[in-house]
NULUM-80141 format. One record per residue: x, y, z of N, C-alpha, C in turn. Coordinates in pm, whole numbers, plus 50000, padded with zeros to 5 digits. Layout:
XYZXYZXYZ;...
//
This chain:
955347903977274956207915277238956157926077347;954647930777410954547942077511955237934677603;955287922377645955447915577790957377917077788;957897912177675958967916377687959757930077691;958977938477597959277951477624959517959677755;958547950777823958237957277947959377955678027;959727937377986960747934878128962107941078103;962307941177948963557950077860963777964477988;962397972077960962837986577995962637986978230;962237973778223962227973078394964077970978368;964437959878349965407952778366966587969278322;966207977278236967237986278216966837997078311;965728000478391965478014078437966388006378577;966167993878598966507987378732968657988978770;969047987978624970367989378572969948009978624;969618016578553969828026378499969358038778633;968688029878785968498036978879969848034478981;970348021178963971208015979059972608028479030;972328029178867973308041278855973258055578836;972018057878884971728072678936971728070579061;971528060379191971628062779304972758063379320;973848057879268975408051279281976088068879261;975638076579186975848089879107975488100379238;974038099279276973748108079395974038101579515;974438092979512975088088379634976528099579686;976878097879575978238103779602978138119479568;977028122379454976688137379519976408143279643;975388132379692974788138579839975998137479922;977158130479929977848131179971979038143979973;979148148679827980258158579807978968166979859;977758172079841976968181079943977058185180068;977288172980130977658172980282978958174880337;979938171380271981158176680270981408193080239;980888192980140981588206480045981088216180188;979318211580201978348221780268979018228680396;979848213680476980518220980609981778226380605;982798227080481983548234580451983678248380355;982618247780272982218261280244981248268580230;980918274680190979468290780224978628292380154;977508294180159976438298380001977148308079971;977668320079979978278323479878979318317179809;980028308979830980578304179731980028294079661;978908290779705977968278679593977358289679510;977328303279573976368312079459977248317379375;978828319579391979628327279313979608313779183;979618304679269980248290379171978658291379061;977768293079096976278290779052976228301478946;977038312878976977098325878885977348318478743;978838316278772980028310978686979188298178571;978658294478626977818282678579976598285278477;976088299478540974568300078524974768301178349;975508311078275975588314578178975898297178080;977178293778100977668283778014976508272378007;975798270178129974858259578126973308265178079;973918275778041972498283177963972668278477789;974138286077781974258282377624974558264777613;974848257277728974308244577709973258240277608;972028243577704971018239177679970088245277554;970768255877524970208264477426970508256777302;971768246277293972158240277171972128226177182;971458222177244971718208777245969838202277140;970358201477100969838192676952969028180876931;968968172377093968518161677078969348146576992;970638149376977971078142976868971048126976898;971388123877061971818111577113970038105677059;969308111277094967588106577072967728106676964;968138111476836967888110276710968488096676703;969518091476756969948081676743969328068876747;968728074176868968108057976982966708055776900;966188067576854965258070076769964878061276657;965798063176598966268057276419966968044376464;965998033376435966438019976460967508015176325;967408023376202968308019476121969558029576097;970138036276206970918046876165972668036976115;972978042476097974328033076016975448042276096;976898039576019978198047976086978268061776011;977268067275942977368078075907976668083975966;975678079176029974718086576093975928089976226;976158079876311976988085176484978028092176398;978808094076286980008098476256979398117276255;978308116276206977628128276176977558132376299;976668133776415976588134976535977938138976606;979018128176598980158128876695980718147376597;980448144176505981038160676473980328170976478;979298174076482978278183176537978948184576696;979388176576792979028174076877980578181976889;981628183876846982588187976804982438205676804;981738203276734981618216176651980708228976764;980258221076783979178229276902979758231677004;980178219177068981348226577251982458234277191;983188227777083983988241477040983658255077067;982748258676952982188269576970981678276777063;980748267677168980708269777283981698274477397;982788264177424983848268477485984538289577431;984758286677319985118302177251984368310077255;983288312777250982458321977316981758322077464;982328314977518982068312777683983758320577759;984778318677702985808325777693985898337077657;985478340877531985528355977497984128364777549;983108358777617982438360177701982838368877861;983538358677912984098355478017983998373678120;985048382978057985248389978101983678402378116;983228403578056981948408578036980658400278109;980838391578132979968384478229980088385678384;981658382778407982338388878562981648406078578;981888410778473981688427778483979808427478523;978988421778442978028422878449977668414978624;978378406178664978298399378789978798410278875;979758418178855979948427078903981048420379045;981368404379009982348405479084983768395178953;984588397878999986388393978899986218381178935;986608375779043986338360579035985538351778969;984648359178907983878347078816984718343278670;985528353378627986298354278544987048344478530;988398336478598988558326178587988298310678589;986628314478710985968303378683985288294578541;984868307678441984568306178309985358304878235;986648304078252987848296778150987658284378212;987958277978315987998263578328986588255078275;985378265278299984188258178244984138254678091;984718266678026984868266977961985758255877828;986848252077923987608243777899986818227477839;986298228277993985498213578012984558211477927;983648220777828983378222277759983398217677614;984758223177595985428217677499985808200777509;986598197277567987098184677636985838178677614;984598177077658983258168777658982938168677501;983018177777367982448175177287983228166877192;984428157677238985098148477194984448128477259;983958133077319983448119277372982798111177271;983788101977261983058085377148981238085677183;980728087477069979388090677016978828075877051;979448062777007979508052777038978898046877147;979278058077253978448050977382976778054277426;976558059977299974948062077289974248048977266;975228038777231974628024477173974318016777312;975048019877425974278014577557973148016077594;973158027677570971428033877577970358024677435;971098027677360969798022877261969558006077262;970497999777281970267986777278970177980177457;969997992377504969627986277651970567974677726;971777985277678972747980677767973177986577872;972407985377980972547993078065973757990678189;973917977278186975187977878291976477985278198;976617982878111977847989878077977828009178048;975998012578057975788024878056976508029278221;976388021978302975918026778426977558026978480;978548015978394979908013678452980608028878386;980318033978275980248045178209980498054778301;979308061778317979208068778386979128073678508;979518061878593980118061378724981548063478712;981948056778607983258062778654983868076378643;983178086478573982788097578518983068104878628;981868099878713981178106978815982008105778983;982988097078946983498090779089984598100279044;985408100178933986518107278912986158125878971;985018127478891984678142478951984688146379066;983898132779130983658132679307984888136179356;985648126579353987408121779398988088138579399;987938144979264988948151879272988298165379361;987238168379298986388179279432986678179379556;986848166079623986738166779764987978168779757;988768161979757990178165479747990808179079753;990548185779675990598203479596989538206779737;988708205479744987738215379856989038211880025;989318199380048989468191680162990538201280213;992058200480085993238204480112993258219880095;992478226980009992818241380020991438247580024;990488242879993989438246580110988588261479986;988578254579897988308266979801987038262879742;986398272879642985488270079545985698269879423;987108267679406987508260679274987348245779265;986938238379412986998226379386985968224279286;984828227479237983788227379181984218224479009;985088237578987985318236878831986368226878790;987308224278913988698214278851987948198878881;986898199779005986318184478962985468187078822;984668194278762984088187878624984798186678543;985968194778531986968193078462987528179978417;987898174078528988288159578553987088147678488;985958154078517985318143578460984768141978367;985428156878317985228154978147986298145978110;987278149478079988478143578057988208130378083;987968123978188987718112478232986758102478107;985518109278128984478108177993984898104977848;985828113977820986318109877709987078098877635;988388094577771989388087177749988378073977788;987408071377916986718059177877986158055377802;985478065777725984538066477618985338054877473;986178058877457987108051977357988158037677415;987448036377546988028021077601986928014077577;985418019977616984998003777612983518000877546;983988009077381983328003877316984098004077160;984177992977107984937994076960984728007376823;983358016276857983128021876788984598036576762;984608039976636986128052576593985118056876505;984788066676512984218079676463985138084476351;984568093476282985528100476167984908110176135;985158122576115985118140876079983558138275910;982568139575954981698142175819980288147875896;979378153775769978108159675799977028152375681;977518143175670977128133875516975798133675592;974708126175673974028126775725973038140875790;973678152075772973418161475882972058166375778;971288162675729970018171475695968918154075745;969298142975758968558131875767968538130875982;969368132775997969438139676175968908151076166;968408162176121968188172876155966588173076180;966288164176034964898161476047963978161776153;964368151376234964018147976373964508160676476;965888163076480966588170976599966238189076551;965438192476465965028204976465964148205076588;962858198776568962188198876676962708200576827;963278188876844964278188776972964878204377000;965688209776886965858223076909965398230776935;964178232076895963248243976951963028238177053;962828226077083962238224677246963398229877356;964898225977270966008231077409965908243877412;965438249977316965638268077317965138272477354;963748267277400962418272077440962778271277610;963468254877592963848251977758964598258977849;965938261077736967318268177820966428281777925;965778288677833965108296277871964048300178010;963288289178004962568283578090963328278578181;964088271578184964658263178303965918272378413;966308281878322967518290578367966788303378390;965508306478374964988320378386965458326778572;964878311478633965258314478821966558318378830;967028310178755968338312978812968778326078824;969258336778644969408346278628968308359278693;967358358078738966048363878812967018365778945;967208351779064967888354979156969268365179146;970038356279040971208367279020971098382679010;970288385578902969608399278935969368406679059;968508405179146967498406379213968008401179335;968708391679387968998386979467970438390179542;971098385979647972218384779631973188372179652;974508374379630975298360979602974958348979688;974418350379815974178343379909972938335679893;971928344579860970758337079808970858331479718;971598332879601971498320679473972298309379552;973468308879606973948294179699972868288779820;971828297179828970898288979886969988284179814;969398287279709968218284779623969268272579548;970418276779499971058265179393971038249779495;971658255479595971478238779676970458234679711;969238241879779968048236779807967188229879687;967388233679505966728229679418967788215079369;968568216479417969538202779413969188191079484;969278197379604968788183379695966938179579711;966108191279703964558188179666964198180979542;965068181379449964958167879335965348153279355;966268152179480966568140379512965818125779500;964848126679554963478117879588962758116479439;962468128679416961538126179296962608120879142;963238129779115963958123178976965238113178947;965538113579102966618096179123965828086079079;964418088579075963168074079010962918080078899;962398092178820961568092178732962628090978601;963538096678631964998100778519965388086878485;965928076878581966488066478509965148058178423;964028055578482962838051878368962298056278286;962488072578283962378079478145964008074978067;964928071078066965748068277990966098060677953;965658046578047965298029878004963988032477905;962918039677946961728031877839962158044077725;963118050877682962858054277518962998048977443;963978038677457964108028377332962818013177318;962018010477453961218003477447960208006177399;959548016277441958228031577419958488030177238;959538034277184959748035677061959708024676945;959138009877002958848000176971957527993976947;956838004376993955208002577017954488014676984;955138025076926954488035976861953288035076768;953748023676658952408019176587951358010076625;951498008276732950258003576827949498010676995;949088018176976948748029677002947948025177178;947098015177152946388007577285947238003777347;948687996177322949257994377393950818002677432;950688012377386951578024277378950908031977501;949778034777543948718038377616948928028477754;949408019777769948998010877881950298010877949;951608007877840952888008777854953498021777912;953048033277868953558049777912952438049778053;951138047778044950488049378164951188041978272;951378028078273952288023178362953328024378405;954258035678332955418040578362955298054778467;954418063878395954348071778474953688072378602;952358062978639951948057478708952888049878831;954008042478759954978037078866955818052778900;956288060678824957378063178910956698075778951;955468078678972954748088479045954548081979155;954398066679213954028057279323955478062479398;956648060779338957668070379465957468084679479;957468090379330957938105279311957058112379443;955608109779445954518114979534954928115779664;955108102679710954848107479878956628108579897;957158102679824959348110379870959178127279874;958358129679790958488148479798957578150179877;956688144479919955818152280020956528146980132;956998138480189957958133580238959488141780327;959908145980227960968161180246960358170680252;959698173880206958788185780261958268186180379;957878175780487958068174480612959038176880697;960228170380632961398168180715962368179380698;962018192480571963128197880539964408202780662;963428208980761964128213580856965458206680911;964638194481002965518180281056966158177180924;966128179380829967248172780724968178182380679;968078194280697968918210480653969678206980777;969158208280915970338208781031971068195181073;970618181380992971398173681016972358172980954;971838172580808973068170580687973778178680652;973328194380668974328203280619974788210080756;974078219180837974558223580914973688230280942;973788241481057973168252381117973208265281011;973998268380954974558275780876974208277680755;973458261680688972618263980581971098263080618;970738265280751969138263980759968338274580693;968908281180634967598292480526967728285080438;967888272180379967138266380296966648258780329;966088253880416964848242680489963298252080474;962928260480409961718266280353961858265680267;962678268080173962898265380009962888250879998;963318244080036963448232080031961818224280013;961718227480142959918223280151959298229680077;959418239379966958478241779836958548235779747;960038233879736960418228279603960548213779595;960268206479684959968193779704958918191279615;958248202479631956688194179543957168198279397;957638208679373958198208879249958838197979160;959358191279219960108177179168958788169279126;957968168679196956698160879132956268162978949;956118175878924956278179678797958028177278740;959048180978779960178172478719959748155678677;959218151578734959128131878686958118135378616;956548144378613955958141378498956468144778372;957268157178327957818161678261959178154278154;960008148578283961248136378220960198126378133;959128123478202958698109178145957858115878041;957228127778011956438132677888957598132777792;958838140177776959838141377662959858124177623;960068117577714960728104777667959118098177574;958138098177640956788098777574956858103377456;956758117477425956228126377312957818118977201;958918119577272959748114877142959288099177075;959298089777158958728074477132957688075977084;956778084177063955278087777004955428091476884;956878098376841956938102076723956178120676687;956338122176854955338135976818956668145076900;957728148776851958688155876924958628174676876;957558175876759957358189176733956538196376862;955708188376936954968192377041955978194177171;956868191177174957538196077295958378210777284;958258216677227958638230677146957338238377219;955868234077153954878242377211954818241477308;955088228077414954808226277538955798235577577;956938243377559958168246477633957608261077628;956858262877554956768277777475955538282477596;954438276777585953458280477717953878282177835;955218271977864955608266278005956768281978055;957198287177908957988299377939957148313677989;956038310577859954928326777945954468319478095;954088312578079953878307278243954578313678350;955768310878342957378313278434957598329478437;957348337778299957718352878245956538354278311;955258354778336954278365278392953948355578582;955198348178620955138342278765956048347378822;957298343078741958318346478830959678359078847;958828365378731959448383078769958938387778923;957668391978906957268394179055956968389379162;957168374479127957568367279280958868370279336;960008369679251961338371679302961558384979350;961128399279236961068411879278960738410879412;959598408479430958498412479588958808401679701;959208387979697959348382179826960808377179761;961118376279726962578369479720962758355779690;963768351079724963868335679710962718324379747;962148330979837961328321079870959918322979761;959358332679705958628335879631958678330279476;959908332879443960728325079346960468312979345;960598302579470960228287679450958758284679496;957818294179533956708293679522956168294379394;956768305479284956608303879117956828297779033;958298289079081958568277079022957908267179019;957258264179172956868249779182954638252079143;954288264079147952918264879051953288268378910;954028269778831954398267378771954438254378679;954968246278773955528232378716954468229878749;953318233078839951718220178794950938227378752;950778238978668950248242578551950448236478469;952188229678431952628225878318952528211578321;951628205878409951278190678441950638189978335;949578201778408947888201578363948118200278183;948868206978157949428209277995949728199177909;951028191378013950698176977946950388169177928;949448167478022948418158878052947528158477976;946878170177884945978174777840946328172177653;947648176277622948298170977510948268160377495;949048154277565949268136577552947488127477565;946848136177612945158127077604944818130077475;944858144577402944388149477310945088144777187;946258139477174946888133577043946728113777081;946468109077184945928097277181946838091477261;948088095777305949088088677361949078083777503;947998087377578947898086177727945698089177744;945708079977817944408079077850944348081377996;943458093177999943438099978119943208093878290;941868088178180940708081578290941348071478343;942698061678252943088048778305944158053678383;945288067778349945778072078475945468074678571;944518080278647943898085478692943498078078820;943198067778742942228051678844943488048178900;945088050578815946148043078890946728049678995;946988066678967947478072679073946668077279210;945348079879208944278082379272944588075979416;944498064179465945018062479609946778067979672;947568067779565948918071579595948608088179647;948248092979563947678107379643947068106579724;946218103579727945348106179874945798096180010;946538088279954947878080780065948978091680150;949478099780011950438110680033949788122680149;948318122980111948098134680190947558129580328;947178116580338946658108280473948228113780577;949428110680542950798107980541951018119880570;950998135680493951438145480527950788151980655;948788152080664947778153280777948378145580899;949198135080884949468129080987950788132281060;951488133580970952838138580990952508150381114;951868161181010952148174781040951298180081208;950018170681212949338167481321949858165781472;950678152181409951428148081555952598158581574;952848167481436953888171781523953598188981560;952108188481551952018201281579951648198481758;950738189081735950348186981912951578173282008;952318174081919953438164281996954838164481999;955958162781886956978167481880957208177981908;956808190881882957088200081896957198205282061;956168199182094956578200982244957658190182350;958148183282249958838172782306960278174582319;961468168282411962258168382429963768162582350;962948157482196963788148782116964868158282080;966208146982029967158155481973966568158081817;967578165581763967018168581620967328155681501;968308145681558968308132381532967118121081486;966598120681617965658111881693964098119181602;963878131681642963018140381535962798135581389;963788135081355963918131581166963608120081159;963978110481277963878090881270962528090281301;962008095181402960458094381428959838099881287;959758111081245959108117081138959038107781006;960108102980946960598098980852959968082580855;959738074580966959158060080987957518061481027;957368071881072956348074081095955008076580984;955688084880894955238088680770955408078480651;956658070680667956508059580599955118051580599;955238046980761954018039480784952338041980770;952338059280785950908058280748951048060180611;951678058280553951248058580398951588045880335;951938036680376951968025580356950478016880387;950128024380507949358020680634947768020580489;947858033380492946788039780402946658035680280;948008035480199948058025180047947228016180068;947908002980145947507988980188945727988380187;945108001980259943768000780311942668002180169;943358014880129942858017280022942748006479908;943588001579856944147989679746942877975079826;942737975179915942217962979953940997964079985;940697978279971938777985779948938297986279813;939197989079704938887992279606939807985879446;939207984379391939957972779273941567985279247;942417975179236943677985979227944657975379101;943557963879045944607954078931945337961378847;944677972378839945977981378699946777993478795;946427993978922947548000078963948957996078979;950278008378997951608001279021951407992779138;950687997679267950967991079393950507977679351;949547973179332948977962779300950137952679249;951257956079151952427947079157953197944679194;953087955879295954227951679450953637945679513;952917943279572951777936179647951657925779618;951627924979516951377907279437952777902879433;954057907079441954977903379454955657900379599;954867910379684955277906379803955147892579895;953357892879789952577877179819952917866779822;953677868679641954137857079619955697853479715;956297860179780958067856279851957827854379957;955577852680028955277852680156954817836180135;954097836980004953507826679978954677813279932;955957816679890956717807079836957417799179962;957407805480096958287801280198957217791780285;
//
């Protein structure tokens, strides 16, 4: 049963990364585009416009799709229930993001944000019609048709952005592409799966059960997660939030393109093994264990290179975020422990604890990152963010040992060389290029290619040494390794 479980939630995270790379593929791409045709201020005016609606986002979102994937016996009253909540909420949302609108520009203190929050607004609405239906990809680990989903979602958004940025060269391309891919979302949504929804709340106290919790955890979150943002807006100006918004965009790259799609393959597997607790323990350790084996050295990784990767990919023009960048790199490290604790604590059946976890993780942030941002600015700001986020390691780490769900000592034994691989890798990096590159004649090309293979290799170099000094059978590397053996050994 574990052995299949396992290959269930490989075989879907394997589906479910191909379509988050397929997704940031074409983000990093509209990045690099958008970046050499328009300005941090207009990623910060656009970031304004945003900051609010994606606040009351998150402030309401309920957990409902998890209540779903959750409840192995939910019936058509249960998704019928959901799809109208789901109704009912962007509605509402949209109408007070509108009658909002003008009082938010005022408080921004600039008019243009004003029409940006009607179109968000819009999209809003438009998204809380999407066939509920396609939550069943997710739960039954159907992941190629999750992934055909939402690519096309995501290509339509792409498509029309560049387009809108290309020909008139604006920062409306931003709101008329999500626009599009709401719309988009919806009308596929009702192609390609047989499920038709119908208007009831017959269910809504047997969903709530579960999705209260969830609520307090988004309320606790919206909070927490949007505090930087509105801090910069404050405190900052328009220019600096389009640098902080893109630099915390692309410093997640590495780390949650891996941890996100396997926190969303193993909830429905994880949630299969709840009443067996030893191997609930071996199953979540091995998850987080694997996608900390990338998350680790990819962010320490960019955090080397930020520079050579700010002036290749974006330009000269955005290099004040190649220091932000390299903070918040490590920050993403806590993003993958964090994705993979929610998906944990819900499959555990313990989703009241992610409420408290959100609640510490907010005084954390309220007595860090007022006077980091006041006193150094942006860059202080992602110095608070990212100690921050490994305070809030330490937190869950400490929960999840203390209710039984994760055994410390057996994590511990697994990630233990990947770190000290990462830091062999960064000492080495930073070494050669204090007594070598730096005095060298490379282009800023050639710089990033040396750095980037270089650092590969001693941490590969160092994995390899380590793993073959010391027993590593329950580590992730250990099953790459043994897999490599075997496609050396079969020829």
């Amino acid at each position: 049963m574990n052995a299949n479980i396992g290959k269930l939630i490989a075989k879907g995270a394997l589906w479910t990364v191909l379509m988050r790379m397929s997704i940031r593929v074409l983000g990093i791409i509209s990045i690099l585009i958008l970046a050499r045709i328009l300005t941090p201020e207009d990623y910060g005016l656009v970031a304004k416009a945003v900051l609010v609606g994606s606040f009351l986002d998150l402030l309401t979102q309920f957990g409902l799709n998890a209540a779903l994937i959750k409840n192995q016996n939910a019936n058509k009253s249960h998704y019928d229930t959901v799809w109208t909540i789901n109704i009912v909420r962007n509605l509402s949302l949209g109408v007070i993001l509108m009658l909002a609108a003008p009082h938010i520009a005022y408080y921004f203190n600039d008019s243009r944000i004003e029409p940006l929050i009607y179109c968000y607004s819009l999209a809003t609405i438009v998204a809380g019609f999407e066939n509920v239906g396609v939550v069943d990809f997710q739960k039954y680990m159907k992941f190629d048709k999750d992934f055909k989903f939402n690519f096309i979602k995501k290509i339509t958004s792409f498509s029309i952005t560049i387009f809108v940025a290309v020909i008139w060269r604006t920062y409306w391309a931003f709101p008329i592409g999500v626009l599009a891919g709401k719309l988009m979302g919806v009308v596929v949504s009702y192609f390609n799966n047989d499920f038709r929804p119908t208007i009831t709340f017959k269910e809504f106290s047997s969903i709530f059960r579960f999705s209260k919790w969830m609520f307090l955890y988004e309320l606790i979150s919206a909070v927490s997660l949007k505090l930087d943002g509105f801090l910069l807006s404050k405190f900052g100006e328009t220019k600096d939030l389009g640098l902080y918004t893109i630099s915390y965009e692309v410093s997640g790259i590495p780390s949650t393109e891996i941890a996100m799609p396997v926190a969303r393959a193993a909830l429905p597997g994880l949630s299969k093994l709840n009443h067996n607790i030893v191997e609930f323990q071996k199953m979540y350790s091995n998850i987080l264990a694997t996608v900390l084996l990338v998350a680790i050295p990819t962010s320490v990784g960019l955090s080397l290179v930020a520079k050579e990767f700010t002036l290749v990919f974006l330009g000269e023009k955005w290099l004040g975020v190649a220091p932000i960048i390299s903070i918040l790199a490590f920050f993403g490290i806590s993003r993958v422990v964090s994705a993979s604790a929610v998906t944990g604590l819900i499959a555990f059946d313990r989703p009241e604890l992610l409420g408290k976890q959100s609640f510490f993780m907010l005084i954390i942030k309220l007595i860090l990152l007022p006077p980091a941002t006041i006193y150094f600015g942006y860059l202080g700001l992602a110095y608070g963010v990212t100690v921050s986020g490994f305070l809030g390691i330490i937190i869950l780490l400490l929960i999840q040992h203390y209710i039984g769900m994760l055994n410390i000592k057996l994590f511990l034994s697994q990630i233990w060389r990947v770190v000290l691989s990462s830091c062999v890798m960064a000492w080495g990096v930073q070494f050669a290029f204090t007594y070598w590159y730096a005095h060298s004649d490379y282009s800023i090309y050639t710089l990033l290619l040396i750095k980037v293979l270089s650092g590969a290799l001693l941490f590969l170099a160092s994995l390899t040494l380590l793993c073959s000094m010391t027993n590593c059978k329950n580590g992730p590397e250990e099953k790459i390794f043994s897999q490599i053996r075997k496609k050396i050994g079969s020829r």
